[in-house]
gemmi code that builds the backbone of each chain (N, CA, C; Angstrom):
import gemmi

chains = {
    "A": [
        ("UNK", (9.484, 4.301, -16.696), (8.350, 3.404, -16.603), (7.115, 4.124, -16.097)),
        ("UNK", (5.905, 3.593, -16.162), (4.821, 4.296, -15.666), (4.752, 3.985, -14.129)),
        ("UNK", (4.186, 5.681, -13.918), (4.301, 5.791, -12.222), (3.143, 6.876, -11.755)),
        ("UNK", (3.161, 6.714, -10.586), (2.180, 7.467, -9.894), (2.693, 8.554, -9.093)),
        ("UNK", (2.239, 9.442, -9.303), (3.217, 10.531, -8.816), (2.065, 11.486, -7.782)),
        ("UNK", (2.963, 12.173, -6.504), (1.551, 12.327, -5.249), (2.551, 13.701, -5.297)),
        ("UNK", (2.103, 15.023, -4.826), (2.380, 16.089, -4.409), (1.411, 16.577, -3.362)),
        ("UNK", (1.907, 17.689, -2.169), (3.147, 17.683, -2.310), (3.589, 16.203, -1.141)),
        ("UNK", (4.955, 16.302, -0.837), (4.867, 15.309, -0.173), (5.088, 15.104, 1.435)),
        ("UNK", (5.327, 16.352, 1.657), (4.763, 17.011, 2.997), (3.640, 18.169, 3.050)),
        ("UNK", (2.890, 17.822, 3.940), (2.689, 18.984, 4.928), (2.052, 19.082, 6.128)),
        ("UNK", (2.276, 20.634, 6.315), (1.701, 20.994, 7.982), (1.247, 21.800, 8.161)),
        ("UNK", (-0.474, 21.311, 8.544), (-1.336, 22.695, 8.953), (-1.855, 23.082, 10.155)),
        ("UNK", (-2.161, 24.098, 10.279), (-3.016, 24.102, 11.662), (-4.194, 23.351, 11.545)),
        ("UNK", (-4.731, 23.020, 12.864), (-5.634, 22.938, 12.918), (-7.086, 23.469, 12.309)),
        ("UNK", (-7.637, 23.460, 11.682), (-8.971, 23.669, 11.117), (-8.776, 24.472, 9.874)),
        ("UNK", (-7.379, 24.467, 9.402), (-7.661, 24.117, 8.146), (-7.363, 23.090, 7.153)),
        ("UNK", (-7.462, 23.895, 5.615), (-7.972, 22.783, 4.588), (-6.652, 22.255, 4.134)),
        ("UNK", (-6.662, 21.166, 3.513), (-5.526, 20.166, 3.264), (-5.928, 19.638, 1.916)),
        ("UNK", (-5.260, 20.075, 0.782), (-4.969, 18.762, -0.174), (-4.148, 18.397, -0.972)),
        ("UNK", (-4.404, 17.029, -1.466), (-2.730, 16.500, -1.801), (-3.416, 16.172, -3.416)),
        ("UNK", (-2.261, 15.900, -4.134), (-2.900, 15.445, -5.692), (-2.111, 14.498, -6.197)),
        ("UNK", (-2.553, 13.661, -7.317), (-2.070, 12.325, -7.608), (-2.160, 12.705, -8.791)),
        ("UNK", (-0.754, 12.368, -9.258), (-1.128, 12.010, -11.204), (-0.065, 11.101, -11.566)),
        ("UNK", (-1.095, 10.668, -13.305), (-0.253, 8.837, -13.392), (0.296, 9.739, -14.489)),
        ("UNK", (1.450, 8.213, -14.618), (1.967, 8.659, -16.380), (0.951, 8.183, -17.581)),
        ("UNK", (-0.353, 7.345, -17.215), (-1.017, 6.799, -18.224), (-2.677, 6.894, -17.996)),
        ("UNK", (-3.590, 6.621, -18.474), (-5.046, 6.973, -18.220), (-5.039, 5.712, -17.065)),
        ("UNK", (-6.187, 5.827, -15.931), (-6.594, 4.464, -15.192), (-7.877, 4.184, -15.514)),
        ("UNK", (-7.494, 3.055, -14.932), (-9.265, 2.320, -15.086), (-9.937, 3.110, -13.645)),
        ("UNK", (-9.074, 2.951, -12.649), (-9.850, 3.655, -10.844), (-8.614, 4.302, -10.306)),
        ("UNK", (-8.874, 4.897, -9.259), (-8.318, 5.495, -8.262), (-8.351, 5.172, -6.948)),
        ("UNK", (-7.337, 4.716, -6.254), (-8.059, 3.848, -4.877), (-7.326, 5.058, -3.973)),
        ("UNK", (-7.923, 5.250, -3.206), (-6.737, 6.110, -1.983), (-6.892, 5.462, -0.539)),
        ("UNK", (-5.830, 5.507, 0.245), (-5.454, 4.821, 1.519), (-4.780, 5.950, 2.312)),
        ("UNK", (-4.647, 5.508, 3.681), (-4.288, 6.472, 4.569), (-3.423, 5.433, 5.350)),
        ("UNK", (-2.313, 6.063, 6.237), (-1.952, 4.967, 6.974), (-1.407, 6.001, 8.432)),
        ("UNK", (-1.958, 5.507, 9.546), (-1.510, 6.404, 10.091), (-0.013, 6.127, 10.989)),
        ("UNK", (0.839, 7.101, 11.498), (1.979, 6.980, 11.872), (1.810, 5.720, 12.940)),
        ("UNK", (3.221, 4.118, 12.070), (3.047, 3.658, 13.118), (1.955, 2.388, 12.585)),
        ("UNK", (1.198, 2.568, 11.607), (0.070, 1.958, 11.221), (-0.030, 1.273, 9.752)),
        ("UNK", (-0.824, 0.840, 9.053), (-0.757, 0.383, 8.560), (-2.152, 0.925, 7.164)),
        ("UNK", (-1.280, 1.041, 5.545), (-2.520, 1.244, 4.963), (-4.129, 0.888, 5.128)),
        ("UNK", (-4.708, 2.088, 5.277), (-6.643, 1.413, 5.375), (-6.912, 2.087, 3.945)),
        ("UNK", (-8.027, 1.119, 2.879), (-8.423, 1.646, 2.274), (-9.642, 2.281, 2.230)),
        ("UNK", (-9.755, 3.906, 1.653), (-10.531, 4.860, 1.800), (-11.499, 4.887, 0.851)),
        ("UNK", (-11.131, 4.885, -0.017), (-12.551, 5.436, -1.342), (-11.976, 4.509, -3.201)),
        ("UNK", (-12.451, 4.308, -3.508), (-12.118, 3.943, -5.022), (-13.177, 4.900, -6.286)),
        ("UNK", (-12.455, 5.428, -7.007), (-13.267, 6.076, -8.071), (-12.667, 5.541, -9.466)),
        ("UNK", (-14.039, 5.343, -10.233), (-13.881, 5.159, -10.967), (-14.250, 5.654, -12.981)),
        ("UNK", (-15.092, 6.782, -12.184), (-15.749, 7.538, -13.462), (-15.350, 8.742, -13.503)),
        ("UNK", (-14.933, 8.837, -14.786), (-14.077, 10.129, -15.488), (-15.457, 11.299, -14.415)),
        ("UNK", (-14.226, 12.624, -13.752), (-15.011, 13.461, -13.264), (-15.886, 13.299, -11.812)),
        ("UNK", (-15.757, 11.960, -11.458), (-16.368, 11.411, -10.169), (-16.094, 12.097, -9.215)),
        ("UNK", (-17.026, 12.822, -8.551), (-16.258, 13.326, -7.276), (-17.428, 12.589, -6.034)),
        ("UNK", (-16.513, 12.150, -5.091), (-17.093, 11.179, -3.629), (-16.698, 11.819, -2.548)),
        ("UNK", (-17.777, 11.925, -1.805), (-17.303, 12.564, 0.018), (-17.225, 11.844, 0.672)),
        ("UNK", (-16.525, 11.699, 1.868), (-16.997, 11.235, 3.127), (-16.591, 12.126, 4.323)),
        ("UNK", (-17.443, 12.675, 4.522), (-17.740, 13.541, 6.115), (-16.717, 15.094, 5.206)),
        ("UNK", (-15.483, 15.032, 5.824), (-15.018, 15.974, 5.334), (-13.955, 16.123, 4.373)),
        ("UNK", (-13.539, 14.539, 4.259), (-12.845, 14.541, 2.755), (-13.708, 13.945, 1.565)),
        ("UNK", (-12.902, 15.083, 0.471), (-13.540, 15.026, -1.011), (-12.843, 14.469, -1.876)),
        ("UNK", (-12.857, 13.575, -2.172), (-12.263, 12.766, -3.646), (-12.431, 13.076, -4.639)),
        ("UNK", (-11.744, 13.740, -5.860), (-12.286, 13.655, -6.973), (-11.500, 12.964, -7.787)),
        ("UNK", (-12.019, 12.730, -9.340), (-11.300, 11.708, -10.321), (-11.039, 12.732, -11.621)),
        ("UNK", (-10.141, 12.884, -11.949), (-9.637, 13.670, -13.173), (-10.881, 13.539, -14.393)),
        ("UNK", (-11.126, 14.532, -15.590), (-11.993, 13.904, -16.571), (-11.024, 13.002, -17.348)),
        ("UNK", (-9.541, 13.449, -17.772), (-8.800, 12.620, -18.386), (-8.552, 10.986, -17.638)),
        ("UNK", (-8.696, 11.003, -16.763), (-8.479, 9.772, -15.735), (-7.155, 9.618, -15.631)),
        ("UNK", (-6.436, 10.953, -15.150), (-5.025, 10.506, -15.190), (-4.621, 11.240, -13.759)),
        ("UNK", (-5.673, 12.053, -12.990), (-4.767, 12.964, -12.120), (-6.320, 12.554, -10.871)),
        ("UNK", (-6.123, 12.739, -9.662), (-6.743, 13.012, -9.054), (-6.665, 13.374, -7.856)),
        ("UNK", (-7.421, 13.888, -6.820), (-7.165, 14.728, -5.194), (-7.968, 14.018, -4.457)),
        ("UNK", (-7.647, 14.651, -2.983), (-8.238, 14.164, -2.112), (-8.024, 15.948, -0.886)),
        ("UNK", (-9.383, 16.519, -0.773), (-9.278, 17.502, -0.027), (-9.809, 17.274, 1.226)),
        ("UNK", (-9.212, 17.543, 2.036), (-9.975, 17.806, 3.685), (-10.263, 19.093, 3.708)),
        ("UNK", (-11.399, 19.262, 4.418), (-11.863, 20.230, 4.829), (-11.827, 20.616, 6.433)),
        ("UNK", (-11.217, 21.589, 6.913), (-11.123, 21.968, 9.012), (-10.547, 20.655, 8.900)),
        ("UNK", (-9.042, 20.547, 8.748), (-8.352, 19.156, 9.290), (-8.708, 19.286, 11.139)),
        ("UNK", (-8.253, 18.099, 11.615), (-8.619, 17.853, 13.020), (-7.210, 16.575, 13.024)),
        ("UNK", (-6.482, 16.597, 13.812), (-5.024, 15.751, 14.747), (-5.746, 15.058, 13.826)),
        ("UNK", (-6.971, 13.814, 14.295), (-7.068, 12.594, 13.456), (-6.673, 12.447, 12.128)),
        ("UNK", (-6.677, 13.470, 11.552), (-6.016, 13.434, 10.234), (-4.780, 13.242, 9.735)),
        ("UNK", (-3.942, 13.232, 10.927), (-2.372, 13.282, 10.836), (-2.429, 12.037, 10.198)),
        ("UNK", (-1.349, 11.212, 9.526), (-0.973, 10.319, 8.625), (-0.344, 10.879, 6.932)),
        ("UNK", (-0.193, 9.869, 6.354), (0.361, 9.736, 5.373), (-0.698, 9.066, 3.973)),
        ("UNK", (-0.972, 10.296, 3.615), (-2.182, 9.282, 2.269), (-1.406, 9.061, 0.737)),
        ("UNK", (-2.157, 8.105, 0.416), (-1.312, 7.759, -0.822), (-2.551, 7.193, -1.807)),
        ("UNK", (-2.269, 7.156, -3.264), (-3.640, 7.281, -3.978), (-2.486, 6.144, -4.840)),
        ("UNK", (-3.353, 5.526, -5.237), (-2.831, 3.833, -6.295), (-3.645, 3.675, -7.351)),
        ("UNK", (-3.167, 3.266, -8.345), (-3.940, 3.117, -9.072), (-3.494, 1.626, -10.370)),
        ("UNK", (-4.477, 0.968, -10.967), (-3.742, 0.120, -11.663), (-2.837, 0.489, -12.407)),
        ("UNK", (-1.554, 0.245, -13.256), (-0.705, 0.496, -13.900), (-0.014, -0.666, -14.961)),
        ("UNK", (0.009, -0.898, -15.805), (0.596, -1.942, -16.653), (2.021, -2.500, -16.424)),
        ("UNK", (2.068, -3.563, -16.195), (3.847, -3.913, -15.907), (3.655, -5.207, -16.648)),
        ("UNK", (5.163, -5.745, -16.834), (5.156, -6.734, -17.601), (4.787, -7.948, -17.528)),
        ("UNK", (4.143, -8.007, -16.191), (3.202, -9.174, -15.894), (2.019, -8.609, -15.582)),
        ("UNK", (1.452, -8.009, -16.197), (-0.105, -7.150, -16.107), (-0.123, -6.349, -15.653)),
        ("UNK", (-1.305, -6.104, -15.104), (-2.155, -4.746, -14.492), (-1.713, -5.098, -12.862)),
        ("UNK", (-0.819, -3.710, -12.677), (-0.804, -4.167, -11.569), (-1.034, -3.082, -10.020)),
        ("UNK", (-1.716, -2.791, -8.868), (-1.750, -1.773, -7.926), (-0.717, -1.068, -7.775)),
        ("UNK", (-0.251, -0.115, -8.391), (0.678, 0.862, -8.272), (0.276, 1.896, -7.348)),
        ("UNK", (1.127, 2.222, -6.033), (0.893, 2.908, -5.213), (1.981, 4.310, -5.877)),
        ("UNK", (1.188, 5.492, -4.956), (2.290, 6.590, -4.903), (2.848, 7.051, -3.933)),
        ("UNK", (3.526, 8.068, -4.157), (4.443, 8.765, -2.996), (4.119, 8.555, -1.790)),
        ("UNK", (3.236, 9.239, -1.864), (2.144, 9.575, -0.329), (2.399, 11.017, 0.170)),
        ("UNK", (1.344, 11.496, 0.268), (1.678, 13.089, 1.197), (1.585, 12.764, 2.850)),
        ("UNK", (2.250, 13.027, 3.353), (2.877, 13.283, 5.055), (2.244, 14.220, 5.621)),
        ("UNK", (0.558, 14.116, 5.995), (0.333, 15.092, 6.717), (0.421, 15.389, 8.189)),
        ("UNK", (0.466, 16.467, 8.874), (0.749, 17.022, 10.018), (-0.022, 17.897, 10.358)),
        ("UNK", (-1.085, 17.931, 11.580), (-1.539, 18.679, 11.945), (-1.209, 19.163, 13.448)),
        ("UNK", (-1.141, 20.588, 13.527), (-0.870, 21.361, 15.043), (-1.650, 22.034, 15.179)),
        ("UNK", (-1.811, 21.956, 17.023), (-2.826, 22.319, 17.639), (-2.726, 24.320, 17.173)),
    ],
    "B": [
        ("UNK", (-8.680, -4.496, 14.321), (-8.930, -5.973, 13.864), (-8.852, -5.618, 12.207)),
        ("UNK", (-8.168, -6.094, 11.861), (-8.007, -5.724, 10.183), (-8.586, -7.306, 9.695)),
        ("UNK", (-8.465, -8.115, 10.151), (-8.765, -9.481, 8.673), (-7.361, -9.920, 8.419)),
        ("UNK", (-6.332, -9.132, 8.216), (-5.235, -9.571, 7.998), (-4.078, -9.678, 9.626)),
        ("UNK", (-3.754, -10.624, 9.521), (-2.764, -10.879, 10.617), (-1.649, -11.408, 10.605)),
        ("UNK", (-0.547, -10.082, 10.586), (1.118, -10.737, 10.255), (1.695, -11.134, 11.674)),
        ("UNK", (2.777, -12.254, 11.471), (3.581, -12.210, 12.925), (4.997, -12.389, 12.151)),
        ("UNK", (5.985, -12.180, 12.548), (6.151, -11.301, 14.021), (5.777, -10.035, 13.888)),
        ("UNK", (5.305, -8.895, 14.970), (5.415, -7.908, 14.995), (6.630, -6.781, 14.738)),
        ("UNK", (7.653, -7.394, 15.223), (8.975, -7.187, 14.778), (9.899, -8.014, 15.193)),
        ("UNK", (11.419, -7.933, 14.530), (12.045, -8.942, 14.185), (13.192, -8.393, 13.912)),
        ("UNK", (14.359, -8.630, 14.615), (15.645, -8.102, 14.626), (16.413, -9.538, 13.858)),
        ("UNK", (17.456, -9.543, 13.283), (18.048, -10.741, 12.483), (19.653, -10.548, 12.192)),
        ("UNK", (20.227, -11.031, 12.369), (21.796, -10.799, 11.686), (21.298, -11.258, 10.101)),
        ("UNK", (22.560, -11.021, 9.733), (22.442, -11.396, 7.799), (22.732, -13.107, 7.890)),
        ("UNK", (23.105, -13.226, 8.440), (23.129, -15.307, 8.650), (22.311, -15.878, 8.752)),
        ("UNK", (21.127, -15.417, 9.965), (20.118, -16.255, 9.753), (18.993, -16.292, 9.133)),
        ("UNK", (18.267, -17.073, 9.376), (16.887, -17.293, 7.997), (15.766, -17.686, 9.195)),
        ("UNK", (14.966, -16.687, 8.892), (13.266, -16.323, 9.705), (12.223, -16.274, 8.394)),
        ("UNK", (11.229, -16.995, 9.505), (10.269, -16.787, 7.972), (9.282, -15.730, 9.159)),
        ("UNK", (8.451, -14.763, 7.789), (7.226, -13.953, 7.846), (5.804, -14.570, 7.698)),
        ("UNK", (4.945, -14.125, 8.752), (3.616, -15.148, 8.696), (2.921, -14.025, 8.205)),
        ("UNK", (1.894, -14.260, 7.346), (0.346, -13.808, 7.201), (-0.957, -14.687, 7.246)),
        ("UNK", (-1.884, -14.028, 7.853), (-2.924, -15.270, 7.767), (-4.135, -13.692, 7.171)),
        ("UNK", (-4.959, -14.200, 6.630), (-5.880, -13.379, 6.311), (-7.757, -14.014, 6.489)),
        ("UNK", (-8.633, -13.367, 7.110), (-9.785, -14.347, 7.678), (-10.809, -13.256, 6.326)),
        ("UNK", (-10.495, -12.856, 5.438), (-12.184, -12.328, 4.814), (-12.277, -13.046, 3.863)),
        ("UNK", (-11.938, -14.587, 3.386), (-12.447, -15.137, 2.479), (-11.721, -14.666, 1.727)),
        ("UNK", (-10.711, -13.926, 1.109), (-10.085, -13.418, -0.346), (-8.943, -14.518, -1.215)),
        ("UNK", (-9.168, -14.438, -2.000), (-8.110, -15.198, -2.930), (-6.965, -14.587, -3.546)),
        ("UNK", (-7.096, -13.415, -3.379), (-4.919, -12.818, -3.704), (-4.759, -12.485, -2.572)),
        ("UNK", (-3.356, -12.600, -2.402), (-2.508, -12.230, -1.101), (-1.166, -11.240, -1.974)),
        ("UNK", (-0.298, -10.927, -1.065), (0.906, -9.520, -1.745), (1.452, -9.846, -0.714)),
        ("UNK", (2.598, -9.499, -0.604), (3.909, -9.125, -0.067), (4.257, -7.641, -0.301)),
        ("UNK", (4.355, -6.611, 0.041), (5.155, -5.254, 0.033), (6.053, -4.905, 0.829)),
        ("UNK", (7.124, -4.334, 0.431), (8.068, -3.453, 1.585), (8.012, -2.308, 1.246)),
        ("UNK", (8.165, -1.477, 2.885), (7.700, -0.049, 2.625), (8.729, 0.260, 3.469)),
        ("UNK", (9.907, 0.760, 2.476), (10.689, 1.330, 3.183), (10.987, 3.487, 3.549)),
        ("UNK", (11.901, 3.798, 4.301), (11.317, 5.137, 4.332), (11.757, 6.088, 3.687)),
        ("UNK", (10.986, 7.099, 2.877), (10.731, 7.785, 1.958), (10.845, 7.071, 0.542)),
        ("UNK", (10.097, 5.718, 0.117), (10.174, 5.295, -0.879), (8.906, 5.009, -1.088)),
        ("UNK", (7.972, 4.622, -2.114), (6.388, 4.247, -1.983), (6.482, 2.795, -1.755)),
        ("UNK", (5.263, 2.369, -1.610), (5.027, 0.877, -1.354), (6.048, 0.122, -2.406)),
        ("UNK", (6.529, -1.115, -2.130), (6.953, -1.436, -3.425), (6.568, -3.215, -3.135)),
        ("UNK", (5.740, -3.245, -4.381), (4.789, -4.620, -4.183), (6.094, -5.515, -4.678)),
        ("UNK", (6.699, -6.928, -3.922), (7.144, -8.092, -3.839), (6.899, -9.059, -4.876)),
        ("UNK", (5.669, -9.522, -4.154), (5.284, -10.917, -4.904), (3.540, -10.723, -4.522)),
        ("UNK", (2.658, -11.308, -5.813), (1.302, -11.213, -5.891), (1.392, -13.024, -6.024)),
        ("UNK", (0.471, -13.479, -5.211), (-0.772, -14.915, -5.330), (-1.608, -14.771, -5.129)),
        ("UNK", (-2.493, -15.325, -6.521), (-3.856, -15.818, -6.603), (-4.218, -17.012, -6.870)),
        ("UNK", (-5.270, -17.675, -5.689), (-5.836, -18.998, -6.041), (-4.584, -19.688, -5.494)),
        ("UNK", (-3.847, -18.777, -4.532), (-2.560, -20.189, -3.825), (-1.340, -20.034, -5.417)),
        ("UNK", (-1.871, -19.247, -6.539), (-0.813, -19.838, -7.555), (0.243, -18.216, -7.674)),
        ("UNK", (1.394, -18.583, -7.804), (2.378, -16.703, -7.472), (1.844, -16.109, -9.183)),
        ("UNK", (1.773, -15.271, -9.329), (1.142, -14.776, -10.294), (2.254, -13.729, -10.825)),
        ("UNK", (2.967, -12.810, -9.630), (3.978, -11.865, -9.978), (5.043, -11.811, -8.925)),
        ("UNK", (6.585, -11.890, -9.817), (7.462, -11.478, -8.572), (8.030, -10.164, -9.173)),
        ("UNK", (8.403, -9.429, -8.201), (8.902, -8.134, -8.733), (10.081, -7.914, -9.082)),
        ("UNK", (11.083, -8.603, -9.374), (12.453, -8.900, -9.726), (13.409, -8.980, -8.014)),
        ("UNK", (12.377, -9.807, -7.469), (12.636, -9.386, -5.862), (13.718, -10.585, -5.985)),
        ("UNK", (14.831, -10.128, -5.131), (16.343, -11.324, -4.920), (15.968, -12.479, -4.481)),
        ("UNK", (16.813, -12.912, -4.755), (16.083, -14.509, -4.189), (16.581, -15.222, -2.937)),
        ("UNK", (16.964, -14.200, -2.269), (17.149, -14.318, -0.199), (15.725, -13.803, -0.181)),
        ("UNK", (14.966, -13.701, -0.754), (13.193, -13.433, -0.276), (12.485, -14.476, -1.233)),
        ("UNK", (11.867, -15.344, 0.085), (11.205, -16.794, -0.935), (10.088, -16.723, -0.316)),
        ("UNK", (9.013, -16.323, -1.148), (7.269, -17.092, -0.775), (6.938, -18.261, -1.081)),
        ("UNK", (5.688, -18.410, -0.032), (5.449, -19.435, 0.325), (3.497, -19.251, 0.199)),
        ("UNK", (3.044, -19.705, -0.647), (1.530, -19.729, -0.188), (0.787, -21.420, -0.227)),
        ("UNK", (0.948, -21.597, 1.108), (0.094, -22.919, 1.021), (-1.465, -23.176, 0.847)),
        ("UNK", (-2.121, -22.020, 0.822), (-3.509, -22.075, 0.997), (-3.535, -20.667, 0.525)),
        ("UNK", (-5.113, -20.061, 0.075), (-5.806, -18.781, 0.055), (-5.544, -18.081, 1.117)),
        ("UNK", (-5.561, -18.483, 2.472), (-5.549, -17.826, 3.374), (-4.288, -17.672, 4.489)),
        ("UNK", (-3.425, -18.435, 4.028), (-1.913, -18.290, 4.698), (-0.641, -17.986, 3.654)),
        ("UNK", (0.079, -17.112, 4.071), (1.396, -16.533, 3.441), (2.811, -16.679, 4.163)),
        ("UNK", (3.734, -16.898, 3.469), (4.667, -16.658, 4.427), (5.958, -16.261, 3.576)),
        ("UNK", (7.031, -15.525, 4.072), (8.051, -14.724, 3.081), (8.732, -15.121, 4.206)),
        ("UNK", (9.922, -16.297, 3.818), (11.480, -17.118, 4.097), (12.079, -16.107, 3.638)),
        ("UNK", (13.141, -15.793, 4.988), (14.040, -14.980, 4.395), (15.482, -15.644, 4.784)),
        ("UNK", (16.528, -15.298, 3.968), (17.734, -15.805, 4.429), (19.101, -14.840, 4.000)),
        ("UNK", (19.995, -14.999, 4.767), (21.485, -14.300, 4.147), (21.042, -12.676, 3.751)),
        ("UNK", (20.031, -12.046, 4.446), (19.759, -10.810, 3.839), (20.910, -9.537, 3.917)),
        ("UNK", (20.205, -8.400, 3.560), (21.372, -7.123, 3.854), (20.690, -6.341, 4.544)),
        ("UNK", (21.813, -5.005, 4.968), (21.048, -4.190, 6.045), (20.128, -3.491, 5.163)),
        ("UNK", (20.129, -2.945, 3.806), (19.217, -2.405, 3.392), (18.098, -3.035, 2.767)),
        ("UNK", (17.845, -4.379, 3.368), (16.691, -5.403, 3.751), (15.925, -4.644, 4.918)),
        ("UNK", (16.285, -3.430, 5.602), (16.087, -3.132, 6.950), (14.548, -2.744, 6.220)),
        ("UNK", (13.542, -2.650, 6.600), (11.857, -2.204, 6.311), (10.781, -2.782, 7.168)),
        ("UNK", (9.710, -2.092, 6.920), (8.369, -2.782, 6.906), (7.893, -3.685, 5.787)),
        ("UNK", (7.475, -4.810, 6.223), (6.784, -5.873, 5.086), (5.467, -6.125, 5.594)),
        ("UNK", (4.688, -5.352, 4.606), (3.437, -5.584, 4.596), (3.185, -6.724, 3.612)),
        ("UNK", (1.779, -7.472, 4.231), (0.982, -8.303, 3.557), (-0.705, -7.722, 3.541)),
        ("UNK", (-0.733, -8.353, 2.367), (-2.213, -7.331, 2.114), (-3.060, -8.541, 1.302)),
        ("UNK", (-4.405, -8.721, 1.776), (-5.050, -9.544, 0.722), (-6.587, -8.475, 0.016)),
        ("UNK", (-6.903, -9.589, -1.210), (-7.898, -8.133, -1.499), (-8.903, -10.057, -2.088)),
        ("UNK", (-10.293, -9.404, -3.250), (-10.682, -10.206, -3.475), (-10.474, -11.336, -4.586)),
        ("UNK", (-9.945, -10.552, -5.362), (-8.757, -11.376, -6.104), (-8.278, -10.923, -6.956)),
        ("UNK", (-7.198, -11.070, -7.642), (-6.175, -10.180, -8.501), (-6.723, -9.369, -10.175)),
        ("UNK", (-7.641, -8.680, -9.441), (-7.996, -8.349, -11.150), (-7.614, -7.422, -11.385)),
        ("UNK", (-6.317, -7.024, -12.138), (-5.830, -6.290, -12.565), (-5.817, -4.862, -11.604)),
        ("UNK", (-5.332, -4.797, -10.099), (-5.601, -3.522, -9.319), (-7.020, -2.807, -9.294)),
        ("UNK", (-8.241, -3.836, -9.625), (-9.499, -2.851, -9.375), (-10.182, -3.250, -7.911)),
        ("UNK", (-9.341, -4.724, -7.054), (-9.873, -4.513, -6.121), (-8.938, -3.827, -5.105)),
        ("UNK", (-9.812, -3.056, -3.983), (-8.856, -2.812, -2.709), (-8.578, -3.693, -2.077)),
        ("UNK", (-7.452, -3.531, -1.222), (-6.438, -3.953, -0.588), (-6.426, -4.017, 1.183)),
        ("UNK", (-6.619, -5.018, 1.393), (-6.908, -5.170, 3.126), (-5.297, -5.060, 3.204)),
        ("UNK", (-4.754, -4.456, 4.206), (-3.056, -4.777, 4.843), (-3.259, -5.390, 5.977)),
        ("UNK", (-1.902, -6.007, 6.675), (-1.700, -6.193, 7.612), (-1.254, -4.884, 8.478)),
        ("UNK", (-0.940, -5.590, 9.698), (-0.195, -4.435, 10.739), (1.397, -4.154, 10.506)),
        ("UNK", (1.858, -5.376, 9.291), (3.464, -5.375, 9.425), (4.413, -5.762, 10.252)),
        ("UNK", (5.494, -6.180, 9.528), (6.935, -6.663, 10.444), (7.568, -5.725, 10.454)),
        ("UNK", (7.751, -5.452, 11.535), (9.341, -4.002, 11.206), (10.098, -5.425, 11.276)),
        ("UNK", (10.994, -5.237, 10.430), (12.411, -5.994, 10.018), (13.851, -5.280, 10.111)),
        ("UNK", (14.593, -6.050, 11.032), (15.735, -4.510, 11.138), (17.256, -6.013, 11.201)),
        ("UNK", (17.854, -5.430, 10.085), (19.088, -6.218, 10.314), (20.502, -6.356, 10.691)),
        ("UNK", (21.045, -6.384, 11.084), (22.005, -6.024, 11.925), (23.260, -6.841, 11.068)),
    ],
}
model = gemmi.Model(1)
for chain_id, residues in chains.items():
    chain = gemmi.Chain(chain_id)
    for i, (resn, *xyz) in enumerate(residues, 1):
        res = gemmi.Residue()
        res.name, res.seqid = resn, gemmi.SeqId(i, " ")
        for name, pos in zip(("N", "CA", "C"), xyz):
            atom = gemmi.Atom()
            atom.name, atom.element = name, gemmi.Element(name[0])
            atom.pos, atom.b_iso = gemmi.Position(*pos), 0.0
            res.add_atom(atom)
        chain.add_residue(res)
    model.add_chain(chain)
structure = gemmi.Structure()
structure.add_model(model)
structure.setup_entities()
């Protein structure tokens, strides 16, 4: 069936450095939503893209959107502890009762001092 | 302060008895979800209502019964469950079900653990 697939699905960096995880569907999307949840916590949603090639910042993570609209990342730049959590990128997906928020894996990040 | 507010916080249960799950959600939205997120598996969405009406169940057993009396209250009856019922159940509302283009407010979750 169609799915959303997140790599990798751990990791662990030091401190101040870079981190990123990647998302790809089995089918084109309409958007890309990504969420974070931190240990203990509960999904927050982060960014939504929606145009082939889109790339969105905030502070030090970078979102981008595949041109095919099928794959997309999310890079940190100098991770910092606050970053520890688990992100996961969703996207609509077709099921037999519609379009529906298909979440993925999620990458498990870890940062040490 | 999320907007969304589940109770109980957590919730221990034998497989006999039957507890229901609260959500209340305050941003005005018209779909509500059910998910369990169990560990190392991805979210796995339950049941979707919009407009108070269930729109999708996920071939979820039927010892898990929703309940939406209003836009803004949820509740997931549970009864006779199993231990690998054991999870987090998130509730999440967004602005309304269009096909996954809106985001998704969550709750804080039930840890659910069954004994």
């Amino acid at each position: 069936g169609q799915q959303v697939m997140q790599i990798p699905q751990y990791q662990h960096v030091q401190e101040g450095e870079d981190f990123t995880t990647y998302c790809n569907s089995s089918t084109t999307l309409s958007n890309i939503q990504w969420y974070k949840q931190r240990p203990g916590g509960h999904p927050v949603f982060l960014i939504q893209l929606v145009k082939s090639g889109e790339v969105k910042k905030q502070k030090r993570l970078t979102f981008q959107f595949g041109e095919a609209k099928k794959n997309s990342s999310l890079h940190i730049t100098a991770t910092q502890t606050t970053d520890v959590g688990t992100y996961f990128c969703a996207g609509p997906l077709f099921t037999g009762g519609g379009n529906k928020l298909t979440f993925g894996t999620g990458t498990q990040l870890k940062v040490e001092l | 302060e999320t907007g969304v507010t589940q109770t109980p916080r957590h919730l221990v249960m034998g497989m006999t008895n039957k507890k229901s799950l609260k959500c209340e959600q305050h941003l005005g939205h018209n779909a509500m979800y059910w998910y369990k997120q169990s560990a190392k598996k991805p979210l796995e969405l339950m049941f979707v209502y919009n407009f108070k009406e269930q729109t999708e169940n996920n071939s979820v057993p039927s010892r898990f019964s929703p309940e939406c009396p209003n836009s803004s209250h949820l509740f997931l009856h549970l009864h006779t469950l199993q231990p690998e019922d054991s999870a987090l159940y998130l509730c999440a509302s967004s602005q309304d079900r269009q096909g996954g283009w809106q985001p998704q407010h969550f709750g804080d979750g039930t840890r659910l653990s069954i004994l």
